[in-house]
C-alpha positions as CSV (number, residue, x, y, z in Angstrom):
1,X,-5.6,6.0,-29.1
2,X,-3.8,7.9,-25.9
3,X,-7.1,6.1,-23.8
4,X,-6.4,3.2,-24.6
5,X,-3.3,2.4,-24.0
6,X,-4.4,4.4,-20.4
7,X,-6.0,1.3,-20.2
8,X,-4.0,-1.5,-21.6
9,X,-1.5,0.2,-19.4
10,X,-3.8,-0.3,-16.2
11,X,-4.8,-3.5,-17.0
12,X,-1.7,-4.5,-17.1
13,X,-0.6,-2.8,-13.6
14,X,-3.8,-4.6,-11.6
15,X,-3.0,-8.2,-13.4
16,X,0.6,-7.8,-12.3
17,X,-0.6,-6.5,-8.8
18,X,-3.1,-9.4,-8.5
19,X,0.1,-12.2,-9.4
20,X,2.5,-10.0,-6.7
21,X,-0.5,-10.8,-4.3
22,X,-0.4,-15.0,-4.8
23,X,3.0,-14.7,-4.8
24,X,2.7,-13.1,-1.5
25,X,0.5,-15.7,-0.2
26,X,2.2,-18.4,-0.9
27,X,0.3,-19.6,-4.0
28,X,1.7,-20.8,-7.0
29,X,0.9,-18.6,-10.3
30,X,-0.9,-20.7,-12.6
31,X,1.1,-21.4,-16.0
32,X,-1.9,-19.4,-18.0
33,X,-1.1,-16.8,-16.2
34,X,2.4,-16.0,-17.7
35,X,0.5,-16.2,-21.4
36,X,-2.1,-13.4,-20.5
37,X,0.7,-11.4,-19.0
38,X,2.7,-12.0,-22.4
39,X,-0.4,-11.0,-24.4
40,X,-1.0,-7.9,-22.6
41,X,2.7,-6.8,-22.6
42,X,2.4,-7.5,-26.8
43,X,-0.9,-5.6,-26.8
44,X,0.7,-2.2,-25.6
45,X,3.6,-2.8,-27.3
46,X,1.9,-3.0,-30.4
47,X,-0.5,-0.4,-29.3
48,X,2.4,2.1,-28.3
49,X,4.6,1.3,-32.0
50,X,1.0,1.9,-33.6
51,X,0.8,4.9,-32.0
52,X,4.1,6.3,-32.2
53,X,4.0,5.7,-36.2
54,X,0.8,7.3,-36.9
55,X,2.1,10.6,-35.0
């Protein structure tokens, strides 16, 4: 369970990092974008309360 929410965690660093990066280049973030970032915030925060109960 501690690997995956390794990588939830980095999946969720290198989506941000890629949406910092079209923000840098001017580009507008498509409005799909904000839902994947929501679902992958809810993923590790259910992933981490999951976790932290079964412990």
């Amino acid at each position: 369970m501690f690997y995956f929410l390794i990588v939830i965690a980095v999946l969720l660093l290198g989506y941000a990092a890629v949406l910092v990066s079209f923000v840098r280049r001017g580009k507008k973030i498509p409005p799909v974008a904000y839902l994947v970032l929501a679902g992958l915030n809810g993923l590790l925060l259910a992933a981490v309360l999951a976790w932290a109960v079964s412990r």
